[in-house]
C-alpha positions in Angstrom: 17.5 -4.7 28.6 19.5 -7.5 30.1 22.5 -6.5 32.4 26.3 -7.3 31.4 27.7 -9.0 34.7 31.4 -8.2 33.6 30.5 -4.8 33.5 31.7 -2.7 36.5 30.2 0.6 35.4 26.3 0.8 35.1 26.6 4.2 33.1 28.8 3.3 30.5 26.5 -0.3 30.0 23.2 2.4 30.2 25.1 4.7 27.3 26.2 1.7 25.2 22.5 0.2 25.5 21.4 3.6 24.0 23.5 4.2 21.6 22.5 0.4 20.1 18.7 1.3 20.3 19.1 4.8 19.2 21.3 2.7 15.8 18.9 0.7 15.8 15.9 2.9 15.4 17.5 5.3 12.7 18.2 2.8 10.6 15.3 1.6 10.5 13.7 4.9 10.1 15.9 5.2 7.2 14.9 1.7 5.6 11.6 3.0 5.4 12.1 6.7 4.4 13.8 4.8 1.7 11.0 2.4 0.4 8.7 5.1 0.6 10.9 7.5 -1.4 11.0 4.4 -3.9 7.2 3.6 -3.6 6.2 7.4 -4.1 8.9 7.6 -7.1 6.5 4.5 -9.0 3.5 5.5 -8.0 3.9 9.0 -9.8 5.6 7.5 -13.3 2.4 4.8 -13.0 -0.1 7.7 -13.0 1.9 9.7 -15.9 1.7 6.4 -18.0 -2.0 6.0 -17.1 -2.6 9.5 -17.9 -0.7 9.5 -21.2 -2.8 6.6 -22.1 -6.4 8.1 -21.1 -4.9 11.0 -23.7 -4.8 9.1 -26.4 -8.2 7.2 -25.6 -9.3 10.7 -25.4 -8.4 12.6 -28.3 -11.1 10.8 -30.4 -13.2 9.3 -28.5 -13.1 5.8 -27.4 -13.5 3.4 -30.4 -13.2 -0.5 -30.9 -9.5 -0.2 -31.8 -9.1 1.3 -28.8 -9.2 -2.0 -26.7 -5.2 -2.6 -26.4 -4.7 0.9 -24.7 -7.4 0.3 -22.5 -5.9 -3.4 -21.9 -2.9 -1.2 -21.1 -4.3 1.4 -19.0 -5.7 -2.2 -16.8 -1.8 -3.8 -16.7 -0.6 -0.8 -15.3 -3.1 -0.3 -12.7 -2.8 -3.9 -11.7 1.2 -3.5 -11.7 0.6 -0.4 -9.2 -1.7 -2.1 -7.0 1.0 -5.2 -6.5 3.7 -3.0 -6.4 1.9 -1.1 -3.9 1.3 -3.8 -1.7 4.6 -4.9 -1.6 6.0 -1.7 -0.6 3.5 -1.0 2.1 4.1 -3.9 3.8 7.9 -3.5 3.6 7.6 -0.1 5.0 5.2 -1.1 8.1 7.5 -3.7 8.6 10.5 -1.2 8.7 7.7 1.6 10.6 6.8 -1.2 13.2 10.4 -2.4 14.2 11.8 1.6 14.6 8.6 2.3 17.1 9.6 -0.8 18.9 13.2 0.3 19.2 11.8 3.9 20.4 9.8 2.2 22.9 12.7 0.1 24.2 15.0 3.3 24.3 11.8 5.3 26.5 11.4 2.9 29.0 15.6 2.5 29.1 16.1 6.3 29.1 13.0 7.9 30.4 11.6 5.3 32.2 8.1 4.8 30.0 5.3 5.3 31.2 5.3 7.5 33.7 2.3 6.6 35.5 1.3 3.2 37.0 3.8 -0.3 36.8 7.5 0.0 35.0 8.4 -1.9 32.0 11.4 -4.3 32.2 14.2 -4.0 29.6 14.5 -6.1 27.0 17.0 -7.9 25.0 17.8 -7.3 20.6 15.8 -9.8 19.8 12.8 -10.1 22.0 12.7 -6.4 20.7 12.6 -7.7 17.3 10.4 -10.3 17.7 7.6 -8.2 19.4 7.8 -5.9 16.4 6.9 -8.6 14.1 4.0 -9.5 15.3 0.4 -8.2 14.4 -0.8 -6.1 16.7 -3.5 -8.0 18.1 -0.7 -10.6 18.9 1.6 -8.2 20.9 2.0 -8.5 24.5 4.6 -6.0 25.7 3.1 -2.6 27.1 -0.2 -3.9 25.4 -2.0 -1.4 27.2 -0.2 1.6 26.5 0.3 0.9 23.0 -2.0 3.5 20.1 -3.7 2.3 17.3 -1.5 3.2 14.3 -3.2 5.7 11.9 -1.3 5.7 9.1 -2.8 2.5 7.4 -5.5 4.8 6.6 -3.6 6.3 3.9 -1.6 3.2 2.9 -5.0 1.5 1.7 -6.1 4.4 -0.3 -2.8 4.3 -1.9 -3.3 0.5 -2.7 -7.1 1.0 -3.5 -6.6 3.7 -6.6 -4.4 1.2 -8.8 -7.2 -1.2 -8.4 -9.6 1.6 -9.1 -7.5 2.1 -12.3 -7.9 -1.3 -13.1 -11.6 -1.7 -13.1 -12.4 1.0 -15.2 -9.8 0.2 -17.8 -11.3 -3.1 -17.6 -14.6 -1.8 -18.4 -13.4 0.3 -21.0 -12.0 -2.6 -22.9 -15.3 -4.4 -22.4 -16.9 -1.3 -24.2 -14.5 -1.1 -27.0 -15.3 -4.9 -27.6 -18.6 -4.2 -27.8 -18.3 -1.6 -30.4 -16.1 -3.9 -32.3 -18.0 -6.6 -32.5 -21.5 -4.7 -33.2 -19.2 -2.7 -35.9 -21.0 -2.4 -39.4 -24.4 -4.7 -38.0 -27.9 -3.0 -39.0 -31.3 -4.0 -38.5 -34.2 -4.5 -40.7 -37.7 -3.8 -39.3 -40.8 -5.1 -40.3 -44.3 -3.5 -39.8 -48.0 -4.6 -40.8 -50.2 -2.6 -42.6 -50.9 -0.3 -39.5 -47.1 0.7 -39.1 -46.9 -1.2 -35.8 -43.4 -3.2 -35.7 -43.9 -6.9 -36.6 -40.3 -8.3 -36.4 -36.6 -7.1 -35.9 -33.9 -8.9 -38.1 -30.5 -8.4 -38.3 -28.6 -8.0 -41.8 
């Protein structure tokens, strides 16, 4: 973090610096907490209309006039699974700025890392520029920086809507089937031995 030159007092430049990244950080933290509160509040009324929907596939059985729930079932799943994806990468965006802004106020406050060369401060937006990057693409503290685990769980989260999807889709497919093979019967002929000859349909 850059120096003011008109200031006379280092301590009250070192509070104001952390009070701006400590801001900075919370509300970001909060951004987040918020999209996630949003993202969690979808996913659940997604997977009470998909259930709702199996019910009534369920109750007897899945028939040929069954295809527009199961078409259902599939735009709801694919609506999760974009939905989804947007969210998660607002809230890494949100995650990945806040542990920038933590990293900035550690090295201002605590003097990260402990051990080996010290990190020079940086200003607001070199801050905010590292934290948009991809990770491969970062070079500040490269080396000290953790593999973030929590994707883990953001792709499941993406992958069940899609999961959804798929098997509504072949659901549909089956109901079709019925449909069209509705009412057909076949007509076999045999010789005078009993063995089968020919299949027709009527």
């Amino acid at each position: 973090m850059s120096h003011n030159n008109q200031s006379t007092d280092p301590n009250n430049l070192l509070e104001a610096q952390k009070d701006v990244l400590l801001g900075m950080y919370c509300e970001n933290r909060a951004h987040a907490r918020h999209y996630e509160d949003q993202r969690a509040t979808i996913s659940n009324i997604i997977m009470l209309a998909t259930v709702a929907l199996i019910g009534v596939i369920a109750q007897d059985g899945l028939k040929p006039d069954d295809w527009p729930l199961t078409v259902a079932v599939a735009l709801v799943g694919a609506f999760g699974s974009v939905f989804t994806t947007i969210y998660f990468r607002r809230i890494k965006r949100f995650e990945k700025r806040s542990d920038e802004y933590l990293l900035a106020l550690d090295v201002l406050v605590f003097g990260w890392p402990p051990k080996g060369e010290k990190l020079e401060g940086r200003h607001l937006q070199a801050i905010l520029k590292e934290a948009d990057l991809p990770d491969k693409d970062k070079t500040y503290a490269k080396e000290h920086r953790t593999p973030s685990r929590r994707e883990k769980m953001a792709w499941f989260r993406m992958f069940w809507p899609l999961a959804i999807t798929l098997l509504a889709l072949l659901a549909t497919r089956a109901a079709l089937y019925r449909s069209n093979n509705a009412g057909v019967s076949y007509k076999i002929k045999t010789d005078s031995g009993g063995c089968v000859v020919k299949v027709e349909k009527n």
